[in-house]
C-alpha positions in Angstrom: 77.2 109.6 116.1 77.8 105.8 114.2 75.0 104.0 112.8 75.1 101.1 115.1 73.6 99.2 111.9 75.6 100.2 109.5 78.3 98.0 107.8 80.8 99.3 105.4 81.3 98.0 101.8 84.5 97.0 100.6 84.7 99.6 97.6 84.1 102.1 100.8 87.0 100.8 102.5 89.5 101.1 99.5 88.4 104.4 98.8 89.4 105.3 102.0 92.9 103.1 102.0 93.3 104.6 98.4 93.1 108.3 99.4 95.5 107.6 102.8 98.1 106.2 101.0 98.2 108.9 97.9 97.8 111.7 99.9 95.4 112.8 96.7 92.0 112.2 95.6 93.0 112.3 92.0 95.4 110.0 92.4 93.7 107.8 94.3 90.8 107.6 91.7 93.0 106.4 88.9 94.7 103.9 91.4 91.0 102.2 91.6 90.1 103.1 88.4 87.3 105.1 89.2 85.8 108.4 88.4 86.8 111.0 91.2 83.0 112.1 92.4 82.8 108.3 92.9 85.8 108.2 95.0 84.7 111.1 97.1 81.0 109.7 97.6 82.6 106.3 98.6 84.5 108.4 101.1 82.0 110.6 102.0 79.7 107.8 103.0 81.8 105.7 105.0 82.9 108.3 107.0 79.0 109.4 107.9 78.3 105.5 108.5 80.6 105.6 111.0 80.5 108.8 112.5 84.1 109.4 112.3 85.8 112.2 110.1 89.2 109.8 108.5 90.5 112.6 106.1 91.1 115.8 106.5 90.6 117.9 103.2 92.1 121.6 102.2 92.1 123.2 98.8 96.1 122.2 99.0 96.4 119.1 100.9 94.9 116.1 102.5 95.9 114.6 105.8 95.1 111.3 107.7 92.9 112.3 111.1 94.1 111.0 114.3 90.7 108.6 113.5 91.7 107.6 110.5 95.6 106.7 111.0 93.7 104.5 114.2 91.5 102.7 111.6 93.7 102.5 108.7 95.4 99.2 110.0 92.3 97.3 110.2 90.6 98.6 107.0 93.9 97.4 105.1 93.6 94.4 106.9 89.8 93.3 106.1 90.9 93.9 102.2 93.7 91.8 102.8 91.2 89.1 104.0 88.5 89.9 101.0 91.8 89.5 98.6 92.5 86.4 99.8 89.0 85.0 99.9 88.5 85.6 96.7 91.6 84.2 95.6 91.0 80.8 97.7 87.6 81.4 95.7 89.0 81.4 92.6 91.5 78.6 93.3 94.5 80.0 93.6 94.7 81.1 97.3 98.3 79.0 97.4 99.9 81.1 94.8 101.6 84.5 95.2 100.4 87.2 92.5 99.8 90.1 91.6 101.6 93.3 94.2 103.4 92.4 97.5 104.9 95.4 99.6 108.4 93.4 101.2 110.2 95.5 103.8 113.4 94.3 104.9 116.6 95.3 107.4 119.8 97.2 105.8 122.3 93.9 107.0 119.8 91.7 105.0 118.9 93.3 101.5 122.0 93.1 100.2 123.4 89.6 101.0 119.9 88.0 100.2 118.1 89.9 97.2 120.7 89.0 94.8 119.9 85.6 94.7 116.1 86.2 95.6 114.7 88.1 93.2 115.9 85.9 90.2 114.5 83.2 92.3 111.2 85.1 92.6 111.2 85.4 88.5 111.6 82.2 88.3 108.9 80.3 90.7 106.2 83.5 91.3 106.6 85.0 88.2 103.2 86.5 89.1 104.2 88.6 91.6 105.0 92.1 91.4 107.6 93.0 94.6 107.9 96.2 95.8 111.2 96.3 98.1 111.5 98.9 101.2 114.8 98.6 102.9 114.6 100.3 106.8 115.6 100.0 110.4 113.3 97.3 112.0 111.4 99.4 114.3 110.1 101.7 111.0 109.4 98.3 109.0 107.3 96.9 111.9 105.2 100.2 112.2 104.2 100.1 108.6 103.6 96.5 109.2 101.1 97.4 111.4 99.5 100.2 109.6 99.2 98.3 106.5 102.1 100.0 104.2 104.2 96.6 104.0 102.3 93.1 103.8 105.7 91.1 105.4 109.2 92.6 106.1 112.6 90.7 106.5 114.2 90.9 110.3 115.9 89.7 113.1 113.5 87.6 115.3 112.1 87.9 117.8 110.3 91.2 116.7 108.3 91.0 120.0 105.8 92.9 117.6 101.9 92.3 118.8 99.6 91.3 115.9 102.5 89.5 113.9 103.2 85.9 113.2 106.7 85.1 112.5 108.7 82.1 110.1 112.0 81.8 110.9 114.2 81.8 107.7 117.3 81.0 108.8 120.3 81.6 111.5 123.8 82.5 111.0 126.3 83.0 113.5 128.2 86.5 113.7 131.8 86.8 112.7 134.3 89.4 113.9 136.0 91.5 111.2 139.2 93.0 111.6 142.0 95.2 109.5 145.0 92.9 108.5 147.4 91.8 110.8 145.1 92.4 113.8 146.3 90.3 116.9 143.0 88.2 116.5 143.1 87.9 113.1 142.2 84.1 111.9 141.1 82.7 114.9 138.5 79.9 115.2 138.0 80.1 119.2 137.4 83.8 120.0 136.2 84.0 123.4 133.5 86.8 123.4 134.8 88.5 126.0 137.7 88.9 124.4 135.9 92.0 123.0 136.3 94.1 126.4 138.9 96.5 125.7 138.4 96.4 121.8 137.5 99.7 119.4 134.5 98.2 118.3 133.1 99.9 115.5 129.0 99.8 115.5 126.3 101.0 112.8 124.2 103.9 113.8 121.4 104.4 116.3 118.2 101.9 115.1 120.0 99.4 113.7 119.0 96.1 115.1 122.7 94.5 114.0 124.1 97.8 116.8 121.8 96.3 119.5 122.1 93.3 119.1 126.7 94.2 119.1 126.1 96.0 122.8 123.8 93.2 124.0 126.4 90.3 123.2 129.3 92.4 125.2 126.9 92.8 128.1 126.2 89.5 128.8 129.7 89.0 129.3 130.2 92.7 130.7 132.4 93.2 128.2 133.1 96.7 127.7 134.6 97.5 123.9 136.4 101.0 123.9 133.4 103.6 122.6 134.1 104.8 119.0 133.0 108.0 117.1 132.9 106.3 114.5 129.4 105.1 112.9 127.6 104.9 110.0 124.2 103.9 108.6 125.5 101.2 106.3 127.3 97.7 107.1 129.4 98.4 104.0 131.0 101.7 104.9 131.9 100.1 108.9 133.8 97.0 107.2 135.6 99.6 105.1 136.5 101.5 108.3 137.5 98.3 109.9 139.9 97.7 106.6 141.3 101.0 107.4 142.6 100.4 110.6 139.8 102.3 112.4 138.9 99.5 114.5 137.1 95.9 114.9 133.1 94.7 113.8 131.0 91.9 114.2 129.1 91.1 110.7 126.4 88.7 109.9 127.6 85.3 108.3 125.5 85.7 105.2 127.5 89.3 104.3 131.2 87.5 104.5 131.4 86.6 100.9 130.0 90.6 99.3 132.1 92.4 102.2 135.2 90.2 102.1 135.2 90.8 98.6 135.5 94.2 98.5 137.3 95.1 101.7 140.7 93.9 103.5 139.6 92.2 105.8 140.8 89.0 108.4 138.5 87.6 109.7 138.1 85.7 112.9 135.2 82.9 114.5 133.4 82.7 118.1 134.3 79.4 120.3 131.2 77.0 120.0 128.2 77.8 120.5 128.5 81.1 118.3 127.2 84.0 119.2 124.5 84.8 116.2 120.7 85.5 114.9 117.8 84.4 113.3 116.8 85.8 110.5 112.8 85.8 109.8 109.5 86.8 107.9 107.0 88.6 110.0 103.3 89.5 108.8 100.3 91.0 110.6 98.2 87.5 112.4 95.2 88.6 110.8 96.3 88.2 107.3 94.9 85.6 104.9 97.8 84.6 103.3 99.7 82.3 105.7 100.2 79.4 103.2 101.5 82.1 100.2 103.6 83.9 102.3 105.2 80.3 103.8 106.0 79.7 100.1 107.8 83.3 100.1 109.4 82.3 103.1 110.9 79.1 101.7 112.3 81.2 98.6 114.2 83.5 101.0 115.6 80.8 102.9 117.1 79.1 100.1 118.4 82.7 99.2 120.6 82.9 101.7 124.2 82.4 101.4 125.8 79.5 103.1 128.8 79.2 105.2 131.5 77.9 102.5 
């Protein structure tokens, strides 16, 4: 049973974040930079102040309890909000420094980083990013839990807990092997696609749902494919090969027209398209910073030429 009086301390709380995230208690130490017996006591105590058993321990392995994956959210959340209190202590709560964990979608890293990251040297030279490139619903869990501070997708996430800045929005474009009857086109009707081999990236994707959800609103039905993959990349070089048609995002035109035979071919007005966003858990206390992160990645996006 909890001490109903008890209160946690903060070094009590990272011991536990530490150990959940290395899996180790040796490595965990050196990531605080504490002695291990100090780790372990931290541990120890927080879990008897609460009542709850967080880690599991074996002579070969340490696990999260059920408890502890349940709690591990909100602990990594209440550091967040210490961090940032004691930056906005120290005066510099409105710049970005020192680690940020960035996830971001497949259809997204590689048209934006290229122009971001020198950007990021450049104004937050402070920062130290760490980049994790996943299917949105993987990048929102870890959102949740704590293992990514913001991630890079297509909005609405319709994620509880998050708060979302809208980056930018780009219409979709339909891709097409050379000498395809719709080739060059500026008016594409989407319906149109009914009847079309439409060539879509695997199961998760956001890019694949948001494909099928365009055709049904105008019950069009594209002919099913075998054909998918798990990058945008190798679908436009299936799509140069004759295999069939695609949709891709305006920002990925200039990388996979560059590499790839493609034509390419534009929806009537209004296009068909998606915003593109940065989502954070609502709790955190860096709303301004990450607004400034968000401005960097918008002007990192590559514009319709």
């Amino acid at each position: 049973m909890s001490d109903q009086t008890y209160q946690p301390t903060l070094s009590q709380l990272r011991a536990f974040v530490a150990v959940a995230e290395c899996r180790h208690f040796g490595s965990a130490a050196a990531c605080l930079n504490v002695r291990q017996p100090t780790l372990s006591q931290a541990l120890a105590s927080l879990e008897s102040g609460l009542g709850v058993r967080l880690i599991e321990r074996s002579t070969r392995r340490v696990l999260v309890t059920p408890a502890g994956e349940q709690l591990l959210g909100q602990a990594k959340s209440i550091l967040d909000a210490a961090d940032g209190f004691l930056a906005s202590a120290a005066g510099v709560g409105d710049t970005l420094a020192g680690p940020l964990r960035l996830g971001i979608i497949p259809t997204v890293a590689p048209y934006v980083l290229p122009s971001f990251l020198p950007a990021l040297h450049t104004h937050l030279p402070a920062l130290v990013l760490h980049v994790v490139e996943d299917q949105t619903a993987r990048l929102l869990d870890s959102l949740r839990t704590g293992s990514l501070d913001v991630a890079v997708l297509a909005l609405p996430s319709d994620a509880a807990g998050t708060r979302e800045i809208p980056l930018y929005t780009e219409e979709f474009v339909i891709a097409a092997p050379p000498g395809h009857e719709i080739a060059g086109r500026v008016d594409v009707d989407v319906a149109a696609l009914d009847g079309m081999p439409l060539l879509l990236l695997d199961d998760g994707h956001c890019l694949r749902d948001q494909t099928l959800d365009l055709c049904r609103s105008v019950d069009a039905r594209p002919l099913p494919g075998d054909t998918r993959a798990t990058s945008l990349s190798t679908v436009v070089q299936c799509v140069a090969g004759g295999l069939g048609v695609t949709l891709v995002p305006e920002t990925a035109l200039p990388v996979e027209t560059a590499r790839a035979n493609l034509e390419t071919s534009r929806f009537a007005d209004p296009a068909p398209g998606r915003t593109i966003g940065l989502v954070f858990r609502s709790t955190s206390a860096h709303v301004e910073r990450y607004e400034a992160l968000a401005s960097l990645l918008a002007d990192a996006a590559p514009t319709r030429g």
